[in-house]
C-alpha positions in Angstrom: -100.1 44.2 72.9 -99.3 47.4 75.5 -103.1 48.1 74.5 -104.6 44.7 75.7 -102.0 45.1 79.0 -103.1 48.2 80.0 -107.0 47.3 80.0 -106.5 44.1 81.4 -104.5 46.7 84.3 -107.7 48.9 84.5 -110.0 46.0 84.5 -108.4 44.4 87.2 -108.1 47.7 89.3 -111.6 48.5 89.1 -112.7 44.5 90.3 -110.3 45.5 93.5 -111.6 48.6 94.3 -115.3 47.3 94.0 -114.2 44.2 96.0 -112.3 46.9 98.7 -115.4 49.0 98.6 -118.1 45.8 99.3 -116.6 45.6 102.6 -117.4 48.6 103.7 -120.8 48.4 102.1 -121.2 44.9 104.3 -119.8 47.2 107.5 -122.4 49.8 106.9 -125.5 47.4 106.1 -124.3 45.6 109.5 -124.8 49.0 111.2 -121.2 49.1 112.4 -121.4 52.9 111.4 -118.0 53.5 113.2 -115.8 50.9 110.9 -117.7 51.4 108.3 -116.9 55.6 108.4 -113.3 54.7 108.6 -113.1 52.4 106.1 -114.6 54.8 103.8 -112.8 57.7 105.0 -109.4 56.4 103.5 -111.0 57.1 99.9 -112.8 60.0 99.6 -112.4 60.4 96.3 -114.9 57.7 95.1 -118.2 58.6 95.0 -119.4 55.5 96.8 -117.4 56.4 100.2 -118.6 59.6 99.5 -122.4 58.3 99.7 -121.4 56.0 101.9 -120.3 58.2 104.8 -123.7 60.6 103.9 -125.3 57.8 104.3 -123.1 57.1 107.9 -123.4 60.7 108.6 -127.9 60.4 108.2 -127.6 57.9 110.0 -125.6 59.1 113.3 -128.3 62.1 112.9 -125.8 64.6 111.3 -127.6 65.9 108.7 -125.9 69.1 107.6 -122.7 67.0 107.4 -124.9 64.5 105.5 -126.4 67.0 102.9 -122.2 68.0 102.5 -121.2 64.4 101.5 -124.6 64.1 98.8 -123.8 67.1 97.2 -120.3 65.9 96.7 -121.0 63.1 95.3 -123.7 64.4 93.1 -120.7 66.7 91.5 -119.7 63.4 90.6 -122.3 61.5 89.3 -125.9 63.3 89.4 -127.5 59.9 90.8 -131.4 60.1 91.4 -130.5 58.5 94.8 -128.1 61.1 95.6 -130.7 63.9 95.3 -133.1 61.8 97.2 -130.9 61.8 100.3 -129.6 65.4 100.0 -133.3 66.3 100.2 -133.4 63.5 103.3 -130.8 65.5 104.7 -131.6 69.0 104.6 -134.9 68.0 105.5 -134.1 66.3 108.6 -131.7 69.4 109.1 -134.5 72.2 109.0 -135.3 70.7 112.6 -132.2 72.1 113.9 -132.1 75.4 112.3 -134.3 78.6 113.0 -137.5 79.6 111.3 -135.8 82.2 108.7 -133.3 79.3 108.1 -136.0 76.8 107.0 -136.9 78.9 104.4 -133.6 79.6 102.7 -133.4 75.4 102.7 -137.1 74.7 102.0 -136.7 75.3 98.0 -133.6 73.6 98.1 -135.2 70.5 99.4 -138.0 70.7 96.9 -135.6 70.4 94.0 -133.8 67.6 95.3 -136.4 65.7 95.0 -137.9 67.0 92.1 -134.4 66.1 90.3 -134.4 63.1 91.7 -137.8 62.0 90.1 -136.7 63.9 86.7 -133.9 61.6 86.9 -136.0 58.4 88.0 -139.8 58.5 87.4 -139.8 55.1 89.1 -138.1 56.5 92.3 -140.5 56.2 94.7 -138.6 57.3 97.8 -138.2 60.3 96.3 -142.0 60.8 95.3 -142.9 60.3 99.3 -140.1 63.0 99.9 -142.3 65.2 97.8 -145.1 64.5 99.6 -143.8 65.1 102.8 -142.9 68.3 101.2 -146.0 69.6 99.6 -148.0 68.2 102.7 -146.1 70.0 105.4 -144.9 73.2 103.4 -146.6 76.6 103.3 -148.2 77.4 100.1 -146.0 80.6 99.6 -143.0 77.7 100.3 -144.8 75.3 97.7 -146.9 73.4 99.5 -149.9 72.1 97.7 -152.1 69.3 98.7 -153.4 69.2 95.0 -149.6 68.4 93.9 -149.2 65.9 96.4 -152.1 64.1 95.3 -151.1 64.1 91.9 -147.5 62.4 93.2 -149.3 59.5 95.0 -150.8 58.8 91.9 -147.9 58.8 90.1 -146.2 56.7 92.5 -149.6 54.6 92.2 -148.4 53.7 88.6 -145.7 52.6 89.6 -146.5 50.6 92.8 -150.3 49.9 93.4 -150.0 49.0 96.8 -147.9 52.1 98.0 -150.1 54.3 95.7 -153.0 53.5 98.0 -150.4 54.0 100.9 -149.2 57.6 99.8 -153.3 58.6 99.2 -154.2 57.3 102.3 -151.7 59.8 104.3 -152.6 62.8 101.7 -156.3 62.6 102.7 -155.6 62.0 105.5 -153.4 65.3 105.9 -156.4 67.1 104.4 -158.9 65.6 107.1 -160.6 63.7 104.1 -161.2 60.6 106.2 -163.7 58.6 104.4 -161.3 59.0 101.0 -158.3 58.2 103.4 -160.2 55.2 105.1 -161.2 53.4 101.6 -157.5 53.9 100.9 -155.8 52.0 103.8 -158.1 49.5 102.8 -157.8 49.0 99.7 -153.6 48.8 101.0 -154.6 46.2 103.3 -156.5 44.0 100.9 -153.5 44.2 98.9 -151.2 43.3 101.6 -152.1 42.0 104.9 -148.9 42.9 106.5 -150.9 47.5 105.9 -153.5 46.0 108.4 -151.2 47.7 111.0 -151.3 50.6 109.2 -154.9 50.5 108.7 -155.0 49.9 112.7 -153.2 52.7 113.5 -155.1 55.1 111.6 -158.3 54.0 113.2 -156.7 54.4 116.7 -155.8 57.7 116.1 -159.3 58.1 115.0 -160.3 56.4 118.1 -162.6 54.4 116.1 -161.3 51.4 118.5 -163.5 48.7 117.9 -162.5 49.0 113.7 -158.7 49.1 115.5 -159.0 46.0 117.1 -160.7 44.3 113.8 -157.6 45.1 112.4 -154.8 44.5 114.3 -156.7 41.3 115.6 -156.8 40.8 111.7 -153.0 41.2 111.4 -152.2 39.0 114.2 -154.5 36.0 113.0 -153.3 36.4 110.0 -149.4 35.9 111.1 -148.6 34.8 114.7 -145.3 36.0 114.2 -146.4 39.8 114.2 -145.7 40.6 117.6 -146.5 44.4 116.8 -150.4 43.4 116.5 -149.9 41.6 119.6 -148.9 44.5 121.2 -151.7 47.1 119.7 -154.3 45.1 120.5 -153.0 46.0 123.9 -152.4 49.5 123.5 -155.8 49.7 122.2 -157.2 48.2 125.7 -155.4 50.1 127.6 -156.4 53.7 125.3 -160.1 52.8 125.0 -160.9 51.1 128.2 -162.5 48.5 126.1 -161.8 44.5 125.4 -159.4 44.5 128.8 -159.5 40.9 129.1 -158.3 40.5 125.6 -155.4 43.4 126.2 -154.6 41.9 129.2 -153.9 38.4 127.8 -152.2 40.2 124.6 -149.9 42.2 126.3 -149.0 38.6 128.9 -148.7 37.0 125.8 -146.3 39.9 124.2 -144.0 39.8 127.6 -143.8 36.0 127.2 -142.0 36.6 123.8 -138.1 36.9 124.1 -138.0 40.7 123.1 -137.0 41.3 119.3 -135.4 45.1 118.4 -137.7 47.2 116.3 -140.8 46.2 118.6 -142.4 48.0 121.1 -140.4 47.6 124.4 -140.9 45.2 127.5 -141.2 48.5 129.9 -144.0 50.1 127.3 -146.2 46.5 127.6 -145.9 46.7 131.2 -147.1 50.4 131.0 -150.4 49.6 129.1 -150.7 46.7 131.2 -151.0 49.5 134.0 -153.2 51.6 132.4 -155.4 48.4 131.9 -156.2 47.4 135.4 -156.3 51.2 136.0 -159.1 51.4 133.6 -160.5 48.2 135.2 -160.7 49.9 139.2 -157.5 47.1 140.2 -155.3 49.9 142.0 -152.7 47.6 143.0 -152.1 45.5 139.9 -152.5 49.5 138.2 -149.6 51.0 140.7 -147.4 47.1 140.3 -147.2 46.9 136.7 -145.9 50.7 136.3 -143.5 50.3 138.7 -143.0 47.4 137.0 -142.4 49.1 133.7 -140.3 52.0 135.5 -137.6 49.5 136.8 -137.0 48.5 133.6 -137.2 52.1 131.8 -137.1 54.8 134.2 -137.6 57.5 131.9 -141.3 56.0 131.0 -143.2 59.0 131.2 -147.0 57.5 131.3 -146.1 55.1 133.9 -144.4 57.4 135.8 -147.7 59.8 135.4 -150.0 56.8 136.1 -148.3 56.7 139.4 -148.8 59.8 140.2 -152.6 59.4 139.7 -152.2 56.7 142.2 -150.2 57.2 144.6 
């Protein structure tokens, strides 16, 4: 009887701390980063508040405190996604340190991830971290553009669609652009929502009419992508080309109450400027980057594009 009363105790203690620790999960995923880090801060003995306030600390950029909290809580529990955001973190971090320091971390980062796929072949965030890895690293650090190929394909049997996705940013790290252009497209077949991707890969190409094909592509397909909207504006007002049709886009895209996580008001109003600069219209040119500078004043291309004017 004691027996059945004591697990009946344990059973109900866990459900109360999982119950106590989903509101601070529900804090975090609300981005109140501030409640949520003192909510979690009470138990730091659990490994989620640990993660928890790594994932607080990533997220209010302070990475080396960040990589702290992950490798706490991988003393814990050696969770794939722990390692995954330990390499996160210290690789974020190596932007703040000095060149000697970079390579002290640099293996450090490499096995985080590589523990993280031992532990989760199916882990695809963690295959990506590799790639950034092996794409970015010296070769006497580990880099190796061969490796990193072979990790797209591996996260290509896992998920076709981000298979092509990861190859398509490994060739097109190597300069392999006809392997990396057949695989954005064979992402955007897949999924119509990569057209943007697909778009911003020919703009940084300047291959501007394909860019337009695309992101007109993406809009038609759904209205409701106002980030097409916008790049077939940007790609006016970068090419000189199609003006009428950036013009009307970007009107279109100022019309639209503005939604966080798209470009901003002030940046539309910019490429607007650059637009009828393009076009010879000086004064439409010099009143659409003031324009944009009264509503960001720390726009540097309208502020230049003024400068041209003026």
């Amino acid at each position: 009887m004691k027996i059945k009363w004591l697990i009946m105790l344990l059973f109900l203690s866990g459900t109360i701390m999982a119950q106590s620790q989903s509101r601070g999960i529900e804090l975090y995923n609300d981005g109140k980063l501030d409640e949520a880090q003192s909510f979690f801060s009470k138990d730091q003995s659990s490994e989620t508040s640990i993660y928890y306030l790594g994932r607080i600390a990533f997220d209010k950029e302070e990475f080396r405190k960040a990589a702290d909290y992950f490798e706490e809580a991988i003393e814990i529990n050696q969770k794939s996604d722990y390692y995954t955001w330990l390499g996160n973190s210290l690789g974020s971090y190596t932007n703040e340190v000095n060149f000697f320091r970079k390579g002290i971390l640099a293996p450090k980062i490499k096995s985080a991830y590589e523990k993280a796929v031992e532990l989760d072949a199916r882990n695809i965030d963690a295959h990506w971290g590799l790639i950034e890895y092996y794409t970015q690293a010296p070769s006497v650090m580990g880099g190796s553009f061969e490796k990193a190929e072979e990790t797209a394909n591996a996260i290509k049997k896992v998920d076709v669609l981000e298979g092509h996705s990861a190859l398509a940013t490994v060739y097109t790290r190597q300069d392999e652009h006809d392997k990396a252009e057949k695989e954005y497209i064979a992402a955007a077949e897949l999924d119509k929502s990569r057209l943007l991707n697909l778009g911003f890969y020919y703009q940084r190409r300047e291959a501007y009419d394909k860019a337009f094909s695309a992101f007109e592509s993406a809009y038609e397909n759904d209205e409701d992508n106002l980030g097409a909207l916008y790049q077939i504006g940007r790609t006016s007002a970068l090419s000189g080309k199609k003006t009428e049709k950036g013009i009307s886009s970007l009107q279109k895209y100022l019309a639209i109450e503005w939604k966080k996580g798209t470009p901003s008001h002030a940046g539309a109003l910019m490429r607007l400027g650059m637009i009828y600069e393009k076009t010879g219209d000086k004064s439409k040119a010099i009143s659409h980057y003031e324009k944009s500078l009264a509503k960001d004043p720390e726009m540097e291309e309208a502020k230049k594009g003024l400068n041209r004017l003026k």
